[in-house]
VOBA-1610 file (N, C-alpha, C; in pm, whole numbers, padded with zeros to 5 digits, always signed):
BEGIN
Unk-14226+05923-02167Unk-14122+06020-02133Unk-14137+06142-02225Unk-14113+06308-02182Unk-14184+06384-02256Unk-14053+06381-02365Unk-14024+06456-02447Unk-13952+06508-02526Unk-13926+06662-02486Unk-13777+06660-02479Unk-13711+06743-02419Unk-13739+06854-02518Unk-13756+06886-02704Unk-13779+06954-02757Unk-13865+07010-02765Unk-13982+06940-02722Unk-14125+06966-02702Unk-14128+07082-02582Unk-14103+07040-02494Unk-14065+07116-02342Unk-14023+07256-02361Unk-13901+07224-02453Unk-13814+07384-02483Unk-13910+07467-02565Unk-14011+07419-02692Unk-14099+07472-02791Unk-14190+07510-02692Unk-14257+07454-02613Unk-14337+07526-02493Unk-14309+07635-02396Unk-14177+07623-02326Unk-14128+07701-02257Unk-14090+07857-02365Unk-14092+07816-02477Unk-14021+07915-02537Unk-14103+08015-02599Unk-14271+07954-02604Unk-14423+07997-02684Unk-14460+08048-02568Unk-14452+08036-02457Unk-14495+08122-02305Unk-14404+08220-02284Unk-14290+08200-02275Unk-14264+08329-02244Unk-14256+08430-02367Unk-14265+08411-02497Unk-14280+08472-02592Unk-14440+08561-02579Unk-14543+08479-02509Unk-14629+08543-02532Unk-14665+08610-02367Unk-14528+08629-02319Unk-14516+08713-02188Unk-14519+08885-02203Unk-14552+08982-02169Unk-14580+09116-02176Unk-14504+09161-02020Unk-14481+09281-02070Unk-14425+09361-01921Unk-14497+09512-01853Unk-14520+09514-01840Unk-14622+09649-01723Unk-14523+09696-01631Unk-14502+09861-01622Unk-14508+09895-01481Unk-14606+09885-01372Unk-14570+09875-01228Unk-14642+09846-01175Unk-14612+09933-01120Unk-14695+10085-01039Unk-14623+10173-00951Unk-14726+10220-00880Unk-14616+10145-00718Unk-14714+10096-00626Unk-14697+10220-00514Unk-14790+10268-00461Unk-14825+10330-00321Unk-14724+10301-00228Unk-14668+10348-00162Unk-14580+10290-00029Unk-14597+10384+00051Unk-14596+10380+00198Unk-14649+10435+00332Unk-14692+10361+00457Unk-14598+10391+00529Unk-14607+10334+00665Unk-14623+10426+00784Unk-14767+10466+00834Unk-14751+10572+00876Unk-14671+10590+01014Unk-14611+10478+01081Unk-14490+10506+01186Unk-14367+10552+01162Unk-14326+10568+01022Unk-14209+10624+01024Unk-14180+10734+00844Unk-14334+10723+00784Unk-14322+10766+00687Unk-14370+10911+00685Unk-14358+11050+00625Unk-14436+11139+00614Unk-14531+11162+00510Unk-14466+11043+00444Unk-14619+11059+00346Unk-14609+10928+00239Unk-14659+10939+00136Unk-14657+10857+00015Unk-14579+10860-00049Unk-14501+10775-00080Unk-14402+10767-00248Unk-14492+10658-00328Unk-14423+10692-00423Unk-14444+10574-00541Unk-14373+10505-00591Unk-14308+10396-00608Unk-14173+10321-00652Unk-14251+10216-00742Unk-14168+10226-00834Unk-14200+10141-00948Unk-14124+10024-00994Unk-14195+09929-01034Unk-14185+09782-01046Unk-14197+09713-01175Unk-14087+09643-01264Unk-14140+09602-01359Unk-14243+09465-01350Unk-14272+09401-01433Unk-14388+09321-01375Unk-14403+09238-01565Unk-14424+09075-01560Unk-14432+09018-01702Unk-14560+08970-01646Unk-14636+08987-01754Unk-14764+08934-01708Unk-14823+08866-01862Unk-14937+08788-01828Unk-15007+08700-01867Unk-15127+08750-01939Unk-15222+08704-02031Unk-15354+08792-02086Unk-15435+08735-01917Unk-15362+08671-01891Unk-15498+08594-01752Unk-15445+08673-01613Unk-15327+08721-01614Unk-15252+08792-01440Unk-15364+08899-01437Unk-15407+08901-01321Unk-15460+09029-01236Unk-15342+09081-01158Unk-15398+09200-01105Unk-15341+09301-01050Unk-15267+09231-00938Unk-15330+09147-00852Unk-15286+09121-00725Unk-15201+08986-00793Unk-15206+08943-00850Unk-15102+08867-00938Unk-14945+08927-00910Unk-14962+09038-00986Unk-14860+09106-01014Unk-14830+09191-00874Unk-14890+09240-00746Unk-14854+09264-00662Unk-14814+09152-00583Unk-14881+09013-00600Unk-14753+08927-00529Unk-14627+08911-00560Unk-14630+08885-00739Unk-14544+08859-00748Unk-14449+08933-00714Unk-14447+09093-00681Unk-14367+09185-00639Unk-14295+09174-00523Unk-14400+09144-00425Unk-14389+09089-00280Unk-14317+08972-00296Unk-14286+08920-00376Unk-14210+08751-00374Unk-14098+08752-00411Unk-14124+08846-00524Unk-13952+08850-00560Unk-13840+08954-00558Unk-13934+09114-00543Unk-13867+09244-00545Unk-13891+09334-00410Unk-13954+09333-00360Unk-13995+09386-00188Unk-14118+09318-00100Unk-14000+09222-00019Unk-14115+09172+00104Unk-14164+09261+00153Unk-14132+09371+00130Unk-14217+09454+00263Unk-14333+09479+00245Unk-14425+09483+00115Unk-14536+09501+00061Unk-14671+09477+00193Unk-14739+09619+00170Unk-14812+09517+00278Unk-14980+09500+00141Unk-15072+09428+00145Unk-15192+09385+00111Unk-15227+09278+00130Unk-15386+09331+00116Unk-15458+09263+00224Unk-15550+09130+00089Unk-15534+09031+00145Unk-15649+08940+00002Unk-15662+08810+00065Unk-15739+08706+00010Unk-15753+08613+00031Unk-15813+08548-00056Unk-15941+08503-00067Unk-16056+08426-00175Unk-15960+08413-00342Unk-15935+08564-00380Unk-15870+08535-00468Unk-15977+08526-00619Unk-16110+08555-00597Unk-16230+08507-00676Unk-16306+08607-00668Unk-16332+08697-00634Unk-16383+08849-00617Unk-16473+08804-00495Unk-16486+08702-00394Unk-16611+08658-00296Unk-16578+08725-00144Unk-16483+08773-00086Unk-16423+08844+00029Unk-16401+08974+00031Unk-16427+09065-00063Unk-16394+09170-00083Unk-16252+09236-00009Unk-16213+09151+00054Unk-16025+09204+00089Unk-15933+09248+00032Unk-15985+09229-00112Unk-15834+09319-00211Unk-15845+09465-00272Unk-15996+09531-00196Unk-16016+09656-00255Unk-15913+09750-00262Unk-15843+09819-00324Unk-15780+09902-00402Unk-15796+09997-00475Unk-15757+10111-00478Unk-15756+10244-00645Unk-15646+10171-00732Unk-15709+10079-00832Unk-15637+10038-00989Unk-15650+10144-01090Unk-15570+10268-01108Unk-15537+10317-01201Unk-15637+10453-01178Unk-15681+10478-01049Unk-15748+10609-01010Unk-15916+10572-00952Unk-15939+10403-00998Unk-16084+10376-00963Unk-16082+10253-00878Unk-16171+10246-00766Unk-16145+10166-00712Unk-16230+10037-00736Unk-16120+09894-00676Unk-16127+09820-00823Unk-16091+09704-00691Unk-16166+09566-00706Unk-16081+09437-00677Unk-15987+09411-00714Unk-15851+09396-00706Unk-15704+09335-00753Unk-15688+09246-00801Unk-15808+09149-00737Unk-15811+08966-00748Unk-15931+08981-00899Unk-15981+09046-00915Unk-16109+09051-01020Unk-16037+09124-01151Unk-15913+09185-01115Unk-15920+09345-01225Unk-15742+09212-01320Unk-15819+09231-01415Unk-15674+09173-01544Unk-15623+09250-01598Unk-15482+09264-01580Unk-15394+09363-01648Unk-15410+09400-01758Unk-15413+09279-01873Unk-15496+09293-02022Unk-15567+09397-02001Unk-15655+09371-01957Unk-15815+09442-01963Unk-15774+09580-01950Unk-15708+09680-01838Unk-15648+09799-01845Unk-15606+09863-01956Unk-15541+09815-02052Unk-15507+09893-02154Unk-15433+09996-02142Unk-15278+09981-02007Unk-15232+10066-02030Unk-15078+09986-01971Unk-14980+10083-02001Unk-14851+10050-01949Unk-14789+10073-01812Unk-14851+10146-01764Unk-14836+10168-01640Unk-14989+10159-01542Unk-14984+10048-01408Unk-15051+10032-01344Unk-15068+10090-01205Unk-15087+10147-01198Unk-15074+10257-01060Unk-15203+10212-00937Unk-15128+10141-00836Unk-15200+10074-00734Unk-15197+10269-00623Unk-15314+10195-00542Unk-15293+10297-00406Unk-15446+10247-00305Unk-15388+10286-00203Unk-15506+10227-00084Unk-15625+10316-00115Unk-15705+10233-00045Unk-15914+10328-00095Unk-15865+10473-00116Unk-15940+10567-00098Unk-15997+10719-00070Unk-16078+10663+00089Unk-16088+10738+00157Unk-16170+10762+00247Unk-16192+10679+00398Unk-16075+10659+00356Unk-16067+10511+00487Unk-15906+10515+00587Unk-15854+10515+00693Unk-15729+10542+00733Unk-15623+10429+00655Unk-15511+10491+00622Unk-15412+10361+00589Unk-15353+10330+00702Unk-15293+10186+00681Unk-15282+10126+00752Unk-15135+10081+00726Unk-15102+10080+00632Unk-14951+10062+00533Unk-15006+10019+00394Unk-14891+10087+00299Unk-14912+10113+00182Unk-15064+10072+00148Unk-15095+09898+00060Unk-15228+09915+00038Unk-15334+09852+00120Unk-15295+09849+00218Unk-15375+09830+00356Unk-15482+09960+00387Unk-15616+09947+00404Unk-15694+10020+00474Unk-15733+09961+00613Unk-15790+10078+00709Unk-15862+10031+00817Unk-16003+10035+00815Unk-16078+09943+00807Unk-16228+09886+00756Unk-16306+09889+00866Unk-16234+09915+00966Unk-16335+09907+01138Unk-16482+09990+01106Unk-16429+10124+01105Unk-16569+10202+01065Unk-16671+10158+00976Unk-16665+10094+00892Unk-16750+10066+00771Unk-16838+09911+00867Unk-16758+09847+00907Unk-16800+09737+00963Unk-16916+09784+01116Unk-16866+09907+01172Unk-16961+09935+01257Unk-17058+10033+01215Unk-17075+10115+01104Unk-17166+10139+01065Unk-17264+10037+01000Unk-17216+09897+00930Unk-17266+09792+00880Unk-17350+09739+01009Unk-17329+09723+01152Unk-17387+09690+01300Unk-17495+09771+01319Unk-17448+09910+01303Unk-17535+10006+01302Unk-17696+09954+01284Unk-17673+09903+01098Unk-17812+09901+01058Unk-17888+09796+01100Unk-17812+09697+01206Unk-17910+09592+01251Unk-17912+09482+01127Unk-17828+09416+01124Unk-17794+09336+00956Unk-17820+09184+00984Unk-17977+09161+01029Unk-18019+09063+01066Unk-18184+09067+01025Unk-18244+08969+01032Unk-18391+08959+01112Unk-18448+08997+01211Unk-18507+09064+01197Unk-18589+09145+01361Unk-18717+09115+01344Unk-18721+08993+01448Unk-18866+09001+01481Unk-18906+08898+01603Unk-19037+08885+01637Unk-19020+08823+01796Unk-18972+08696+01753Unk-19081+08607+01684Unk-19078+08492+01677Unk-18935+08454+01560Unk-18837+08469+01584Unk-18728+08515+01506Unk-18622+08347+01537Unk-18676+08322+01650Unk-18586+08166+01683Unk-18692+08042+01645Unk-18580+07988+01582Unk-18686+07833+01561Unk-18662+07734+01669Unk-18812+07715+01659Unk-18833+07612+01776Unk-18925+07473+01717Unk-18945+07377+01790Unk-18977+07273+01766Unk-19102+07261+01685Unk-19184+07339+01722Unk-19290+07347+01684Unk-19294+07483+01555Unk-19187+07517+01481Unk-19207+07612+01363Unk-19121+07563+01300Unk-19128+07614+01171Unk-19061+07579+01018Unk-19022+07702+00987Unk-18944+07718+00887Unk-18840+07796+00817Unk-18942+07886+00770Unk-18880+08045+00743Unk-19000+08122+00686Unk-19014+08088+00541Unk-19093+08072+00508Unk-19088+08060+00368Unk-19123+08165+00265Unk-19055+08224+00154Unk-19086+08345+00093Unk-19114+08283-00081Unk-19185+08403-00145Unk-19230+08331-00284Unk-19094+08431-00344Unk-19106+08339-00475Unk-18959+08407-00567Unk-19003+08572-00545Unk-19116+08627-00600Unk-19102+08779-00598Unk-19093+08824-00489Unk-19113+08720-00327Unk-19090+08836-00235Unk-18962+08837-00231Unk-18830+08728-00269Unk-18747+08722-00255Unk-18624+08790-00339Unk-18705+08818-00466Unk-18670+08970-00571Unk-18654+09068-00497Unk-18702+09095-00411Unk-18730+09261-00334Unk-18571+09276-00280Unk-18538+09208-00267Unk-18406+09212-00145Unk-18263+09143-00209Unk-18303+09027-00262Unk-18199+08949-00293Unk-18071+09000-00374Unk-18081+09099-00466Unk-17958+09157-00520Unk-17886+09264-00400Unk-17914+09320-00305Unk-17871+09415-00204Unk-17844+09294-00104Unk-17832+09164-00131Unk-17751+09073-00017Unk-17681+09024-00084Unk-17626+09064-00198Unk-17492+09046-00244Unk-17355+09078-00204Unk-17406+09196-00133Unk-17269+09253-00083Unk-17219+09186-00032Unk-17018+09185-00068Unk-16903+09161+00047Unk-16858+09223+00100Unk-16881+09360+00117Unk-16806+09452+00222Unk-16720+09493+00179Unk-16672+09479+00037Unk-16546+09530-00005Unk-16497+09682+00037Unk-16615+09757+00037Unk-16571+09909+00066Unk-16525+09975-00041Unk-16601+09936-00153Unk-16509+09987-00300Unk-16664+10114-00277Unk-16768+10082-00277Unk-16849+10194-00262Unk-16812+10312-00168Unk-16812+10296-00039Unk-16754+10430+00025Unk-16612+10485-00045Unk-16554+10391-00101Unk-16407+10477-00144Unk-16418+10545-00237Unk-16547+10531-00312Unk-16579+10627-00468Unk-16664+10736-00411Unk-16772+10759-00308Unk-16875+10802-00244Unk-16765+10946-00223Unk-16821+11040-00318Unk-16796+11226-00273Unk-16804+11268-00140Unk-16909+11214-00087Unk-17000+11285+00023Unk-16904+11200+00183Unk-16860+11075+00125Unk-16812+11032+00212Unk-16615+11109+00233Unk-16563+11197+00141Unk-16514+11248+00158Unk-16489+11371+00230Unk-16603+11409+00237Unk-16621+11569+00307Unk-16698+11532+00427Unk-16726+11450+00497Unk-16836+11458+00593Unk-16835+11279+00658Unk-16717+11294+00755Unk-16622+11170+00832Unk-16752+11135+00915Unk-16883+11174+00911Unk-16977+11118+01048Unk-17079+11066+00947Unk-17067+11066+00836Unk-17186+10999+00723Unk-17192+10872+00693Unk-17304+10826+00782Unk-17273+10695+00721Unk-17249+10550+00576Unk-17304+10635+00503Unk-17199+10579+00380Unk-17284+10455+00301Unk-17260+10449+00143Unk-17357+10372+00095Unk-17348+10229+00137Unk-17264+10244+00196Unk-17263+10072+00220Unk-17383+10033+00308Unk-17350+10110+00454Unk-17437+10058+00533Unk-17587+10114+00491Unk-17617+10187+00439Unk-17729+10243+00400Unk-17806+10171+00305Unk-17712+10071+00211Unk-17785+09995+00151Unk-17814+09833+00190Unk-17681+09789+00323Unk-17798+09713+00388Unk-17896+09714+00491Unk-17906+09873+00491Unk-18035+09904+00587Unk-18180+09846+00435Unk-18166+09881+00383Unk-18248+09905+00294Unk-18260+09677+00234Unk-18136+09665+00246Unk-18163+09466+00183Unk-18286+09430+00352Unk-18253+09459+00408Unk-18368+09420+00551Unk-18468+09461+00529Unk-18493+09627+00549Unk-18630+09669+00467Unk-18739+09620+00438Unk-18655+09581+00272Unk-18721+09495+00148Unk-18757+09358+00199Unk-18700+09289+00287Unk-18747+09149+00317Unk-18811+09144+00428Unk-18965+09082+00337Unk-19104+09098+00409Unk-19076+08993+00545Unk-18992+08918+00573Unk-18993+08833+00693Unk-18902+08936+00826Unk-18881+09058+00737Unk-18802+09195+00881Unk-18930+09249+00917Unk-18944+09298+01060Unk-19008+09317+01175Unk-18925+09474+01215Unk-18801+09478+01147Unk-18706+09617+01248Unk-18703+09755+01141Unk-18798+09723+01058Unk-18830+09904+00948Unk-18849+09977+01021Unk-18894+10029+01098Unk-18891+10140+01171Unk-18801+10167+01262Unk-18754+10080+01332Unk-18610+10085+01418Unk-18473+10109+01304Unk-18474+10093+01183Unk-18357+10138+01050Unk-18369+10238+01003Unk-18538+10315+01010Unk-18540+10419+00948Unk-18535+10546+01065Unk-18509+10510+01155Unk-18470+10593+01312Unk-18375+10662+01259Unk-18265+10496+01259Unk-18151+10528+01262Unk-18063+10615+01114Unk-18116+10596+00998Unk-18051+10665+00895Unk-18138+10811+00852Unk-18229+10832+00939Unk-18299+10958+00942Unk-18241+11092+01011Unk-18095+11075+00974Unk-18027+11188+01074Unk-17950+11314+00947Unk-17897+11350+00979Unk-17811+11500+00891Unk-17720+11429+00828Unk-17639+11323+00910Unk-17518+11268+00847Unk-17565+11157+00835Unk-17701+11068+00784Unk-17744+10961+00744Unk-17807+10984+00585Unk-17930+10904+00561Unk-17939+10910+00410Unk-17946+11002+00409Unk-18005+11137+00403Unk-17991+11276+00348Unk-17929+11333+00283Unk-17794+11330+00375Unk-17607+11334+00338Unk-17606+11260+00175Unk-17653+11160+00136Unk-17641+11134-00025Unk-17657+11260-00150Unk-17558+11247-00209Unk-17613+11334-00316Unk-17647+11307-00409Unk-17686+11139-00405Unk-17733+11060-00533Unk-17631+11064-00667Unk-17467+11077-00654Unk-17413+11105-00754Unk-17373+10973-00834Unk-17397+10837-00720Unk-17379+10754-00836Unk-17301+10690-00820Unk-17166+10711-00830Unk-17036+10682-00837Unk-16999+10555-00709Unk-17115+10459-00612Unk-17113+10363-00541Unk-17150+10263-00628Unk-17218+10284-00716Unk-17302+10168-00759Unk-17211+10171-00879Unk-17114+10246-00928Unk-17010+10201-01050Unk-16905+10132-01041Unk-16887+10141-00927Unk-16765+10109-00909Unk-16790+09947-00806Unk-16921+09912-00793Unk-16935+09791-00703Unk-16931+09675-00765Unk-16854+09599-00745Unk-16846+09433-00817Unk-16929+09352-00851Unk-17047+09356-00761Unk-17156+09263-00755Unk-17239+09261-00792Unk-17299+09418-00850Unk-17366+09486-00921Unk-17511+09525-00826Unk-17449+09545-00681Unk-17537+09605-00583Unk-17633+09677-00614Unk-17547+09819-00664Unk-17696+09949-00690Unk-17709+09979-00556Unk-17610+10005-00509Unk-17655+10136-00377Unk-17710+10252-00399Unk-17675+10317-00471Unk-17740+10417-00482Unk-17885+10442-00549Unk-17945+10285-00609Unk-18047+10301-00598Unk-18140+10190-00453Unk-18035+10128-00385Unk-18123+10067-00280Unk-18131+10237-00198Unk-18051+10299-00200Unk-18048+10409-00117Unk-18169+10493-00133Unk-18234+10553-00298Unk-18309+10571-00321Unk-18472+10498-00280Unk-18440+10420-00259Unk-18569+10317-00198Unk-18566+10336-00087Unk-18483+10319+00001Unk-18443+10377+00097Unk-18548+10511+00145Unk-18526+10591+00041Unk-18599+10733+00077Unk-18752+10724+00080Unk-18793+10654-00047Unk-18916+10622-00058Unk-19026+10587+00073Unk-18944+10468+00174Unk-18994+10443+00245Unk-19012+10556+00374Unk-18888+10629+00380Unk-18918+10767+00464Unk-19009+10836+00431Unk-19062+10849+00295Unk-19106+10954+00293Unk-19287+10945+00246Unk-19298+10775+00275Unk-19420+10711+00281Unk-19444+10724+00168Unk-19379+10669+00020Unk-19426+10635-00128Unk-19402+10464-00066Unk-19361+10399+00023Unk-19383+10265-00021Unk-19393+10211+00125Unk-19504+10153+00194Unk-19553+10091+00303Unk-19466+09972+00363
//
């Protein structure tokens, strides 16, 4: 049986080593809102609470109406992309600790339609992701009775394997400049898994990818500034698969 003093000495060492944050969150519904407010939330958090921690707990106990989007909870779905404090950031990945500041200022991507408060609409990104053909292309592409699995050696499988990391989070287009000024560009995301196919010597469709991102508002449109590959979780490097990318246009790599 525990000891009731014990219990209270515990209960009493946790919340002692409880902290409080503003949390000041985005709100916007575009059926009846004209624009953005910001309403602010106190919030006790943990050295271990993340962001989306603290936006549930908001949603749980101070406004159901919250809308965001998450799931996995582990940075593996990319569904909780967000601007944490001006950069865009996983919710489920990003620890309040870690910020170093008193006020946490949530808001939906850059560059994507809202949908309510930190809700984006991801459709576009997902059909430019179709776009690049985000498969195997090649005849003999179905297994049949008589074939075996392709088999690749570790270095061919270096070539590609960090650019199939991506989850789609969309934290790259929401940092991407270029994707701000120029709504028909297709954007580092999909551009860099044109480029994970590419690289893997068992794709057959390089020339049918480099058709397609060979346009005004395709790779070109990059201004190589960077700012995709800083802000990506997984440690993609779009902007240098993008750069490889070019290489192969421009016949430095066969």
């Amino acid at each position: 049986m525990t000891d009731p003093q014990i219990v209270e000495e515990q209960s009493s060492a946790e919340s002692s080593s409880s902290k409080t944050v503003t949390l000041r969150m985005a709100k916007f519904n575009p059926e009846h809102d004209s624009g953005t407010q910001f309403v602010n939330f106190q919030v006790s958090y943990e050295r271990w609470t993340t962001v989306l921690d603290a936006i549930l707990d908001v949603k749980k106990h101070l406004d159901h109406s919250v809308a965001v989007r998450y799931s996995c909870r582990q940075a593996s779905c990319g569904s909780c992309g967000m601007k944490i404090n001006g950069r865009p950031r996983l919710a489920c990945f990003t620890k309040i600790s870690e910020l170093n500041s008193d006020v946490i200022t949530v808001e939906p991507m850059n560059n994507y339609p809202i949908v309510r408060d930190l809700v984006v609409d991801l459709e576009r990104m997902f059909d430019t992701h179709k776009e690049m053909k985000p498969f195997i292309i090649r005849e003999d592409s179905e297994i049949t009775t008589n074939t075996k699995e392709f088999l690749q050696t570790p270095e061919q499988v270096e070539e590609y394997i960090q650019f199939a990391n991506c989850i789609k989070c969309g934290l790259c287009n929401s940092a991407c400049p270029t994707m701000a000024t120029d709504s028909s560009f297709l954007g580092p995301q999909a551009l860099t898994q044109a480029y994970r196919y590419v690289a893997d010597n068992r794709d057959k469709g390089k020339n049918e990818r480099l058709k397609i991102i060979d346009d005004s508002h395709g790779i070109w449109r990059c201004h190589f500034a960077g700012s995709c590959s800083q802000v990506c979780p997984k440690g993609v490097d779009p902007a240098m698969g993008i750069q490889m990318l070019r290489g192969h246009l421009l016949g430095f790599k066969k």
